[in-house]
C-alpha positions as CSV (number, residue, x, y, z in Angstrom):
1,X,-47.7,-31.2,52.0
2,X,-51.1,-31.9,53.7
3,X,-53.8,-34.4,52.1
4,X,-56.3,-31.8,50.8
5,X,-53.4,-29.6,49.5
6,X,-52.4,-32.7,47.7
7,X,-55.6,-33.8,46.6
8,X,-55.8,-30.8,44.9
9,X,-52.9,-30.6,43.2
10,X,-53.3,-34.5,41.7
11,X,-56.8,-33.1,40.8
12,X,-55.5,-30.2,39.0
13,X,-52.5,-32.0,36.9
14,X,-55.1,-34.9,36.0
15,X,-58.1,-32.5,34.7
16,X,-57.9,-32.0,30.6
17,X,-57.7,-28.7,29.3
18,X,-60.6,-26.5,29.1
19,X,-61.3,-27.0,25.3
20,X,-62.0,-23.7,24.4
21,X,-59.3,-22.6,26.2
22,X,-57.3,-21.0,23.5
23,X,-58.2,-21.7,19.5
24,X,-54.6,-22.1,17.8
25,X,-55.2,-24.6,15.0
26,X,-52.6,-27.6,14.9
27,X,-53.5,-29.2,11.9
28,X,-52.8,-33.1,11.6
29,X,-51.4,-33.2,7.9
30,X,-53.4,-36.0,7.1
31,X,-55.3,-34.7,4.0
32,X,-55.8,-38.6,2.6
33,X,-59.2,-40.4,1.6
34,X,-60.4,-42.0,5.3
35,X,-63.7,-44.0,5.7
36,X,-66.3,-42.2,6.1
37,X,-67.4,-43.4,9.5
38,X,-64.2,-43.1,10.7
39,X,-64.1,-39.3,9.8
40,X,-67.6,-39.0,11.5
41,X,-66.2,-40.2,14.9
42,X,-63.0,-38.1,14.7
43,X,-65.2,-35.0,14.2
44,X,-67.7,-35.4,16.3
45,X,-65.0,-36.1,19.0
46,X,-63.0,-33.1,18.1
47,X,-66.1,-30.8,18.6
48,X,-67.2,-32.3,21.9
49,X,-63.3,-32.5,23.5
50,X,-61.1,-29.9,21.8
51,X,-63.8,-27.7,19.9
52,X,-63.0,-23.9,19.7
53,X,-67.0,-23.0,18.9
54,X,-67.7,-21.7,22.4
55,X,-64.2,-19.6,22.9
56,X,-64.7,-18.1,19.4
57,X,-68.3,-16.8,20.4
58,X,-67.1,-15.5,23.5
59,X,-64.8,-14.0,22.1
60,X,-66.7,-12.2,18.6
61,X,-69.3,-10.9,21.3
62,X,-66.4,-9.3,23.6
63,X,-64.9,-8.1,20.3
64,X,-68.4,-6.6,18.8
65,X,-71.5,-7.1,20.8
66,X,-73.6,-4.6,18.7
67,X,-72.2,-5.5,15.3
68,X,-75.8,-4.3,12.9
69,X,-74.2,-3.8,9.6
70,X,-72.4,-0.1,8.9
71,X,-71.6,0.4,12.2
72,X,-67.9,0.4,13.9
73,X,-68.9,-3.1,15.4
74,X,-70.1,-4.5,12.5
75,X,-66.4,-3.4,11.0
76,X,-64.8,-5.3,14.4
77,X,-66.6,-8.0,13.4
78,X,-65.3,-8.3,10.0
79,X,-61.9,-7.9,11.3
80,X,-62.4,-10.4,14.1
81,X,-63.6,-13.1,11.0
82,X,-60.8,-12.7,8.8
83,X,-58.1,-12.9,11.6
84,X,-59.8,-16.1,13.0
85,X,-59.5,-17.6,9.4
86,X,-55.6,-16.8,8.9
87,X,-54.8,-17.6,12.3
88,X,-56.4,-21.4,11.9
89,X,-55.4,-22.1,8.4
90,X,-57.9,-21.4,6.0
91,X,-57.4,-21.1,2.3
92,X,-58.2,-18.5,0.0
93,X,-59.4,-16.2,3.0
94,X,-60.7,-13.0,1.6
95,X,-63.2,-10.0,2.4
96,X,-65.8,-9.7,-1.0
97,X,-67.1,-6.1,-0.6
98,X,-70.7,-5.1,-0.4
99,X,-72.8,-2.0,0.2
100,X,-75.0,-2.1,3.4
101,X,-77.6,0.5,5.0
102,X,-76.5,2.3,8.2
103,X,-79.2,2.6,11.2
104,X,-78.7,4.0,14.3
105,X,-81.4,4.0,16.7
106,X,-80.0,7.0,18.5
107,X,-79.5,8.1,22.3
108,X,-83.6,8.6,23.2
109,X,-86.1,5.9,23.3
110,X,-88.6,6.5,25.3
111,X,-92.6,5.3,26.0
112,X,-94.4,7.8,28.7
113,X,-97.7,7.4,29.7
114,X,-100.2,10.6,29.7
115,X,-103.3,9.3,30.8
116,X,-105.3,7.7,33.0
117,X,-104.1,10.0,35.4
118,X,-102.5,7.2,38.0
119,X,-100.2,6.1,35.7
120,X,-99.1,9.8,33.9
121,X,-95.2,9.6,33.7
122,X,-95.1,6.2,34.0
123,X,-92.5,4.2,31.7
124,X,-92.8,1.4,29.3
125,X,-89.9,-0.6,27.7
126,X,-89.7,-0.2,24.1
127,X,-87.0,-0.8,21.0
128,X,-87.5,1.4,17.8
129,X,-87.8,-0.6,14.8
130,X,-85.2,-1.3,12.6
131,X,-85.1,1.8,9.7
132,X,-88.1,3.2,11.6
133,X,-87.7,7.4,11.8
134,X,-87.4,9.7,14.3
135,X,-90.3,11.5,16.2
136,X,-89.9,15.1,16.8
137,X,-88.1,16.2,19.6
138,X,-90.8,16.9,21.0
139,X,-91.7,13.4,20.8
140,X,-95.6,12.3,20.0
141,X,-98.6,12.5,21.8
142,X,-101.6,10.4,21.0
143,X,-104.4,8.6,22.2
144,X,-103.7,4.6,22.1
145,X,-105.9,2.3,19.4
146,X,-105.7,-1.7,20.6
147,X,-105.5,-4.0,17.4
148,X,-106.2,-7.2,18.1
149,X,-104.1,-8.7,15.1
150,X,-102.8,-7.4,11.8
151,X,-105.9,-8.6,9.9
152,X,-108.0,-6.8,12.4
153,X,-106.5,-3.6,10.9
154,X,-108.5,-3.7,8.1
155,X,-111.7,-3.0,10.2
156,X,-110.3,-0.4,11.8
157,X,-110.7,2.7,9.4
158,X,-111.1,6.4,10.3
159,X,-110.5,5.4,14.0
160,X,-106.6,5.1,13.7
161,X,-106.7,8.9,12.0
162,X,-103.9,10.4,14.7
163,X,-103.5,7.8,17.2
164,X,-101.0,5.3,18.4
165,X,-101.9,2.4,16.9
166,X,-100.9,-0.9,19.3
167,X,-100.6,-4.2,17.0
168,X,-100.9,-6.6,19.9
169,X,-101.3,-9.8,18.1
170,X,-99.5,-12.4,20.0
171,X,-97.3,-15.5,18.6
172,X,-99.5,-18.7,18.7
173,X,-98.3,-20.7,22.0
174,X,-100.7,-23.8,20.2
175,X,-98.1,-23.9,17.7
176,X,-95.0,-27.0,18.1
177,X,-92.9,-25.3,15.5
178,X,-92.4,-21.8,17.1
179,X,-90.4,-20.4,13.5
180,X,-94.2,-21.1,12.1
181,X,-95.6,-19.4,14.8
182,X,-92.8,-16.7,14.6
183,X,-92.8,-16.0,10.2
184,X,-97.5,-15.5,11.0
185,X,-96.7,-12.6,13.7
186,X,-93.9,-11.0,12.9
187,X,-95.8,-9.3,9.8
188,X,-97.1,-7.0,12.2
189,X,-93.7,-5.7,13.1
190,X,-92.2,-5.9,9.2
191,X,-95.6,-4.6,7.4
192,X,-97.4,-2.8,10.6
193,X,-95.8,1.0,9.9
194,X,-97.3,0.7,6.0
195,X,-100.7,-0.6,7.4
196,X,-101.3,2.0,9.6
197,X,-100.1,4.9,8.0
198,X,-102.0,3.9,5.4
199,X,-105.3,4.8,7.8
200,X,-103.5,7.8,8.7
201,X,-101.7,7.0,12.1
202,X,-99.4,9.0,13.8
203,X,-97.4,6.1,14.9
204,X,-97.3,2.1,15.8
205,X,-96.0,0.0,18.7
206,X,-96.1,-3.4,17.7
207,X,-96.2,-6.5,20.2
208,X,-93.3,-7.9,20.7
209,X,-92.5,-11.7,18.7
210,X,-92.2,-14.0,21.2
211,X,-93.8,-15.9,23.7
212,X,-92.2,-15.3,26.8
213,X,-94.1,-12.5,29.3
214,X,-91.7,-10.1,30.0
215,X,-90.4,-6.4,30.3
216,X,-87.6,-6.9,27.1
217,X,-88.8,-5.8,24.1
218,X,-87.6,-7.2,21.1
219,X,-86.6,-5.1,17.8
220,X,-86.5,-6.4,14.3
221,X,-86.0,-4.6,10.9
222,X,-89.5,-2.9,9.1
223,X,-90.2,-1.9,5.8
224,X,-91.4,1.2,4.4
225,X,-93.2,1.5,0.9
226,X,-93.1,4.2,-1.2
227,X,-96.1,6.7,-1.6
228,X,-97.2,6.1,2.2
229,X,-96.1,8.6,4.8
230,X,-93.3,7.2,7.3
231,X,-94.6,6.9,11.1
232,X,-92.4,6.0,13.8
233,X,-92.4,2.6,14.7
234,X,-91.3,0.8,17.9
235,X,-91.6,-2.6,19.2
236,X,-93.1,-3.0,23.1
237,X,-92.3,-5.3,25.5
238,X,-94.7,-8.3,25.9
239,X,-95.8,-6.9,29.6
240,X,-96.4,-3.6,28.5
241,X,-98.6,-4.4,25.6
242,X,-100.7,-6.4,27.7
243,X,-100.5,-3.6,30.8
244,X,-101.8,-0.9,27.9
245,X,-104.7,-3.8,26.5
246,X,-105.6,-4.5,30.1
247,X,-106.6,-0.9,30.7
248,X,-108.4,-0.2,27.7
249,X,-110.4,-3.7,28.1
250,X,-111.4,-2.1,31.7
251,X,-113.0,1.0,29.5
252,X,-110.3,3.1,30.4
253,X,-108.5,6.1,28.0
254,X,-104.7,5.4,27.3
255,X,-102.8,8.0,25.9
256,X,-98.5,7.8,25.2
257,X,-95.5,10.1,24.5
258,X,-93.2,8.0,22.0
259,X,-89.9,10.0,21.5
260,X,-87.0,8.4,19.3
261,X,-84.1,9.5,17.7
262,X,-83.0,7.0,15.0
263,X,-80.9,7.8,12.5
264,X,-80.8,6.8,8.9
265,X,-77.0,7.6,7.6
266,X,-75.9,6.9,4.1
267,X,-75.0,3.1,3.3
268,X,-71.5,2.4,3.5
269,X,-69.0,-0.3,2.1
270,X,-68.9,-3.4,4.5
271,X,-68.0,-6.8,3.5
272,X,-68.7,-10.9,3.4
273,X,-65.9,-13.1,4.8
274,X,-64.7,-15.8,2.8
275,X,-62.3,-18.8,4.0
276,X,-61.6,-22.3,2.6
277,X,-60.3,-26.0,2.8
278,X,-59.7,-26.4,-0.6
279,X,-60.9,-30.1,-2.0
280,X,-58.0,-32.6,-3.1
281,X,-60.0,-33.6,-6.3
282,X,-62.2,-31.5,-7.5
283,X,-61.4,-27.9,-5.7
284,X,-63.8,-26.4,-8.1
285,X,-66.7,-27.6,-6.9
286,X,-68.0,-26.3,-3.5
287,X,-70.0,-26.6,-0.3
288,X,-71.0,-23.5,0.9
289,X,-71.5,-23.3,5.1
290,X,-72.4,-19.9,5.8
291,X,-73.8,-17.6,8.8
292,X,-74.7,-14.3,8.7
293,X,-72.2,-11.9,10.9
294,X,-74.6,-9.1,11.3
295,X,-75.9,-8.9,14.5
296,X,-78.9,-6.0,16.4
297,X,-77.6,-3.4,18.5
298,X,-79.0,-4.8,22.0
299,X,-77.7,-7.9,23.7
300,X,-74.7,-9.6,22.0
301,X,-75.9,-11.6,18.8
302,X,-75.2,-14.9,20.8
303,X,-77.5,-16.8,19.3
304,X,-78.7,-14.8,16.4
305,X,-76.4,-15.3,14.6
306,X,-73.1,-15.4,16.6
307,X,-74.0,-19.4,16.9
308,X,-74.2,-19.8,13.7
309,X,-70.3,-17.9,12.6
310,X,-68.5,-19.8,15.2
311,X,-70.6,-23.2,14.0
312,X,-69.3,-22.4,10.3
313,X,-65.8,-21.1,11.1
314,X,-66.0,-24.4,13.1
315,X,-66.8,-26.7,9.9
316,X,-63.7,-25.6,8.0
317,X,-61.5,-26.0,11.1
318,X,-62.1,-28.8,12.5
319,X,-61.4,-30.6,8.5
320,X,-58.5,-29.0,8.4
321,X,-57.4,-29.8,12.1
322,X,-58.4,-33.5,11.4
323,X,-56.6,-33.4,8.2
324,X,-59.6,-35.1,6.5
325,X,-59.8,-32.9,3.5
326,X,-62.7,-33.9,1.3
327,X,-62.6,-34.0,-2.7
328,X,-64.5,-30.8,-3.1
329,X,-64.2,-27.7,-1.3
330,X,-65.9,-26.6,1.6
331,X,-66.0,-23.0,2.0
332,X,-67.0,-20.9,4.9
333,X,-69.0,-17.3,4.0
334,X,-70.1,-15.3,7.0
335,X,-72.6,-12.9,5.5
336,X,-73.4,-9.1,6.2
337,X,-76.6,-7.4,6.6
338,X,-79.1,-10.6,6.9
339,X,-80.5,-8.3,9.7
340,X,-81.6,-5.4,7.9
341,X,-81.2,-5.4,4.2
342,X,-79.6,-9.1,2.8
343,X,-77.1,-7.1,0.5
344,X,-74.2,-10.1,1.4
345,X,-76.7,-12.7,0.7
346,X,-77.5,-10.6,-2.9
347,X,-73.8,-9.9,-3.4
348,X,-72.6,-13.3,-2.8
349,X,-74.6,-14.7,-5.2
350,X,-73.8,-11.5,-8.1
351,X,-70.3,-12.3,-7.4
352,X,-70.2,-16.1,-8.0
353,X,-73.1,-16.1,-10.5
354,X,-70.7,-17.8,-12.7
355,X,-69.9,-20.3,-10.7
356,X,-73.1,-21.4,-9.1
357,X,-72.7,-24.3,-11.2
358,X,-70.7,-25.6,-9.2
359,X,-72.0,-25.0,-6.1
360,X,-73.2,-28.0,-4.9
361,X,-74.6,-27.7,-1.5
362,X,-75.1,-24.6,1.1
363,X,-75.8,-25.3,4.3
364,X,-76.9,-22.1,6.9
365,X,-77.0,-21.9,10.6
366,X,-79.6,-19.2,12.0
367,X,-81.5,-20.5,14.1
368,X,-79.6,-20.1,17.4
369,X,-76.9,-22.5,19.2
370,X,-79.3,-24.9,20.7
371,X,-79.1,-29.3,20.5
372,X,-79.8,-30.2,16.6
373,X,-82.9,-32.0,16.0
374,X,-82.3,-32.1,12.2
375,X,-82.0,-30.1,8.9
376,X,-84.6,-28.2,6.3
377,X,-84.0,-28.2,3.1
378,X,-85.0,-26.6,-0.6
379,X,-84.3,-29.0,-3.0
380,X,-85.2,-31.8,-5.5
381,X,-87.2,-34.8,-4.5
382,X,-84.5,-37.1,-5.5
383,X,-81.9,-34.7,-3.8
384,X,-83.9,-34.9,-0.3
385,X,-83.9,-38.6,-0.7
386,X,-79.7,-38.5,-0.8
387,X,-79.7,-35.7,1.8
388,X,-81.7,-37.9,4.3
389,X,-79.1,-41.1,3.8
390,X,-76.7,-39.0,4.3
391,X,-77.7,-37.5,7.9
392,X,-79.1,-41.2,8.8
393,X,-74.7,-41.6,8.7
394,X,-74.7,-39.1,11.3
395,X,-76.6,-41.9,13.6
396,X,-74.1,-40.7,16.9
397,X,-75.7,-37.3,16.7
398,X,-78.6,-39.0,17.5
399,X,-81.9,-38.9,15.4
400,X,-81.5,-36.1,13.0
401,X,-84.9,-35.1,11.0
402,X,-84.9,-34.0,7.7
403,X,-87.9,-31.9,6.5
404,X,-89.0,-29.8,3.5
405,X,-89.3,-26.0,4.2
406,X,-86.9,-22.9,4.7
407,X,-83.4,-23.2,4.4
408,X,-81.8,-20.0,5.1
409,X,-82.3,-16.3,3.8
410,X,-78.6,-15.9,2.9
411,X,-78.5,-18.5,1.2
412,X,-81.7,-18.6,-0.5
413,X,-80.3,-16.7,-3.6
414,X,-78.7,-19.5,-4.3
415,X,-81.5,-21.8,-4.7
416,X,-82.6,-19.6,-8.0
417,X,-80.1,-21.3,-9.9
418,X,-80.6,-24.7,-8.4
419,X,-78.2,-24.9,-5.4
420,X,-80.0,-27.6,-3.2
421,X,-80.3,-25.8,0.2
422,X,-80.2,-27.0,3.9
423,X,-81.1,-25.3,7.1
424,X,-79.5,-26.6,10.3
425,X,-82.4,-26.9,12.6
426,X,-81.9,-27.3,16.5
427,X,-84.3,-27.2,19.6
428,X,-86.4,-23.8,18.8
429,X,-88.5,-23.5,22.0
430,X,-86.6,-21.3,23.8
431,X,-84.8,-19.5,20.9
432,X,-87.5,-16.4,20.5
433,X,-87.2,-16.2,24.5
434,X,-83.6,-14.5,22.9
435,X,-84.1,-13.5,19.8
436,X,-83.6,-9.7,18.8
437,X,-83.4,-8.8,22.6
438,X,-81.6,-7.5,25.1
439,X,-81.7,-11.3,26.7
440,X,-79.4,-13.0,23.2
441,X,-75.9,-12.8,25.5
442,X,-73.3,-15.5,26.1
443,X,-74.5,-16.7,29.0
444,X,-77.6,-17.9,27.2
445,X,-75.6,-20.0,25.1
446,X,-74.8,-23.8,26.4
447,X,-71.4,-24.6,25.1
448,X,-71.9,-28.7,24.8
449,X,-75.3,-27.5,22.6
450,X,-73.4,-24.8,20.4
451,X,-70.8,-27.9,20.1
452,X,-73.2,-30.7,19.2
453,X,-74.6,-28.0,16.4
454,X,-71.0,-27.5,15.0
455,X,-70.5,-31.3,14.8
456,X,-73.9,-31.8,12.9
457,X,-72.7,-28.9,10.9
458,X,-69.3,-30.3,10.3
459,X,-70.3,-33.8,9.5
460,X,-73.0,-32.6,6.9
461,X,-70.7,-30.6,5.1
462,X,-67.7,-32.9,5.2
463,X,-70.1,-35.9,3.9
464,X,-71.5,-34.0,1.1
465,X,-67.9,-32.6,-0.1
466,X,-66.8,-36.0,0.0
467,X,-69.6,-38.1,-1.9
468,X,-68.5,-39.5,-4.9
469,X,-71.0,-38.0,-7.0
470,X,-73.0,-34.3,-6.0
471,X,-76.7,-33.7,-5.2
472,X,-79.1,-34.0,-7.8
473,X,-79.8,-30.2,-8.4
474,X,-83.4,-28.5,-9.0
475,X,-83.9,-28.5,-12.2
476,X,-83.3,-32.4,-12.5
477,X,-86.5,-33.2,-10.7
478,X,-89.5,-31.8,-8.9
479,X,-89.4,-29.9,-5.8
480,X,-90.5,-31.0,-2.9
C-alpha cells in the first residue's frame, strides 16, 4: 500500500463520527441526583460532540419545507415530530388537537409594470400576504401612491381613492436590537391592508421587513377587520420598492398590474406535539420548552422556526441520553400555527388551564439558530433575580444576558396565569436577512451555532427542573 493511500486510510479510521450522523438515542440509565456543574459540562459536551440538532433540521426541512399550518406539509411535519419523539425515548408523547386556518397563496403571483413606457412589462418580485385575497383574474391595474411610512398614511386622504398604495417605510438600520427595529415596521405589513382600504385603495404592496437590499421579498401574515373592504395585499422586495420610489422621486408616473390567486380554504384539524422526561420527584410540576412547528410556504423554515423544534426536541433528548433526569418534568411542545393564527399557543393553554399551576417555567426558541447571547424574560422581579443566577451557572456558554422584554408568542398565554416566561435570545443581526423569505434554507443555518443554542436551551431548562425550590411566580411580586 502506498504512503498517501495509507495516510488516508489512518486518517479516515482516526476521524470521530460526524455527530449528526444518524439521531438513535442511547440513553445512559443514569436518572440519579448529579451536581449541578457536573450535569452542565456533560450537556454542553453532548450538544457540541454527539448533538443530533443539525441532522434533525436537515432532516424536518427535507421532510416538509413549506409546512404553514393546514397544509399537507404542515401534516408531514406533525408526523415527522411525533416519530422523532418515540424513536429517542420521550414520555407521554402525544398529538393535542387544534383547529388551524388554511391559506394557500395559489399558482399566480405576479407584479407588471404599465407605465413609464421603458419599463411596461417589466417584473417585480413580490409575495402575497398571509390571508391576503385574490385579485381578479384579470389581475389589477392602478396608478402607484409612495407612502413614506405607516403614519404618513394618515395624510394621505382622497389621493389613495383607486390606487396601489406602496408602504415603503424601511426597518431602522440605527437600531442595535434589530427585533425593536423589526415589531415598529412590520405594522405596515400586519395593519397596512385595513389602513388603506380604509382611504379607499384598490390594493397595497408593503416594503419588505428587513434590512438587507435585495430582490427576495419577504411574506408575513396580515390582518383584516371587519366592516372594511378586503384589498389584495402583497409584500415587495426591498430593490423593487426602492426601483418604484426612485422613479416617482424623478417626477415620473408608475403604474402596476398585481395579479394573485390566494386561497382561503376552510380551517382544518391539525395538532401540537407533546413529548416528555418525566421528573423523579415531583413529575407534576413542569418546564415547558416549546417551538412553534409551523413554518411559511417559501424557503424551508430553517431558522424560523425549524431552529427552534430541533433546539427543543434537543432539550428533552439530550436529559434523557445523559440520564440526568431532573425532579420535575421537562416537557417539549412544538406548537402549530404561530405563523398565521396562534390557535396551538391558545389551545395549549385551554387544554392545561388546570394545570398551569404547576407550570413553573416555559422557555421558547424563535428567534432563529444563531450563537446565544442570553435570554428575555416576563416575569416577577424577584423571579428575574433567580433566573439571572441561574444562567450566571451557565458561565462555559460564555456571557449569557438576561433582559426584561418579550418572551415568546406561544407561550405568552401562559404568562396570564403567572407562568414566568423566557425567550432564548441569540445573535439577531443577520436573522431578518432570512426571515419569512425564500433565503431561510439549511444552508443558512451554522450547525456549531444551532448547537451552542440547544446547549443554552438544554442547560436552562435542566437547571430550572432541578432547583430545589420553583420561580417565584407573577403574582408574588412586581413585574419587571
Amino acid at each position: 500500500m502506498n504512503a498517501p493511500v495509507l495516510l488516508a486510510l489512518l486518517l479516515a479510521l482516526a476521524r470521530p463520527a460526524v455527530p449528526w450522523a444518524s439521531p438513535v438515542q442511547t440513553a445512559l440509565e443514569l436518572d440519579v441526583p448529579l451536581d449541578p456543574d457536573i450535569a452542565l459540562d456533560r450537556i454542553v459536551d453532548e450538544a457540541l460532540l454527539r448533538g443530533h440538532s443539525y441532522v434533525n433540521l436537515r432532516n424536518l426541512t427535507r421532510v416538509a419545507p413549506h409546512r404553514l399550518s393546514g397544509s399537507p406539509g404542515a401534516a408531514r411535519a406533525v408526523e415527522w415530530a411525533r416519530q422523532r419523539m418515540v424513536a429517542d425515548g420521550f414520555e407521554n408523547v402525544r398529538l393535542e388537537a387544534v383547529t388551524v386556518p388554511y391559506w394557500e397563496r395559489g399558482p399566480v403571483e405576479e407584479l407588471q409594470c404599465v407605465s413609464p413606457e421603458e419599463l411596461a412589462g417589466a417584473s417585480l418580485p413580490i409575495l402575497a400576504l398571509g390571508g391576503s385575497i385574490a385579485t381578479p383574474e384579470e389581475g389589477i391595474e392602478a396608478e402607484v401612491l409612495l407612502v413614506r411610512s405607516f403614519a404618513e398614511l394618515a395624510t394621505v386622504g382622497a389621493r389613495a381613492r383607486g390606487k396601489i398604495l406602496l408602504l415603503n417605510g424601511p426597518m431602522n438600520e440605527a437600531e442595535v436590537d434589530t427585533f425593536r427595529a423589526y415589531g415598529e415596521a412590520v405594522i405596515q405589513r400586519v395593519d397596512g391592508a385595513v389602513a388603506a382600504a380604509r382611504l379607499g385603495a384598490a390594493a397595497v404592496l408593503v416594503r419588505s421587513v428587513t434590512t438587507r437590499r435585495d430582490d427576495s421579498p419577504h411574506t408575513g401574515s396580515l390582518r383584516y377587520a371587519e366592516g372594511i373592504p378586503r384589498i389584495p395585499a402583497a409584500a415587495i422586495s426591498t430593490n423593487g420598492a426602492d426601483s418604484i420610489a426612485e422613479l416617482l422621486r424623478t417626477g415620473r408616473q408608475v403604474r402596476l398590474r398585481l395579479r394573485l390567486a390566494c386561497v382561503q380554504h376552510p380551517p382544518v384539524e391539525s395538532f401540537n406535539v407533546v413529548g416528555e422526561v418525566v421528573g423523579r420527584e415531583k413529575p407534576e410540576e413542569i418546564v415547558v420548552v416549546g417551538a412553534h412547528l409551523d413554518a411559511w410556504d417559501v424557503g424551508e423554515g430553517a431558522h424560523d422556526d425549524g431552529a427552534g423544534c430541533v433546539q427543543a426536541l434537543e432539550a428533552v433528548r439530550l436529559i434523557l441520553r445523559l440520564g440526568i433526569r431532573p425532579r420535575r418534568t421537562v416537557r417539549c411542545v412544538l406548537f402549530m400555527n404561530e405563523e398565521n393564527g396562534l390557535a396551538g399557543a391558545k389551545g395549549y393553554y385551554r387544554e392545561h388551564i388546570s394545570e398551569m399551576s404547576r407550570h413553573v417555567l416555559a422557555i421558547e426558541s424563535d428567534r432563529g439558530g444563531f450563537s446565544p447571547v442570553g435570554f428575555s424574560a416576563t416575569m416577577s422581579s424577584a423571579a428575574l433575580d433567580e433566573l439571572e443566577a441561574l444562567v450566571a451557572r451557565m458561565s462555559r456558554l460564555g456571557p449569557l444576558a438576561v433582559v426584561p422584554g418579550g418572551a415568546g408568542a406561544d407561550i405568552a398565554p401562559m404568562g396570564r396565569s403567572g407562568v414566568p416566561l423566557v425567550g432564548f435570545v441569540p445573535d439577531g443581526q443577520r436573522y431578518f436577512d432570512f426571515h419569512h423569505s425564500e433565503r431561510d434554507i439549511l444552508r443558512a443555518v451554522h450547525p456549531r451555532e444551532l448547537a451552542l443554542g440547544s446547549a443554552a436551551i438544554t442547560a436552562l431548562a435542566w437547571l430550572a427542573a432541578e432547583s430545589e425550590e420553583p420561580l417565584p411566580r407573577a403574582e408574588s411580586a412586581g413585574s419587571r
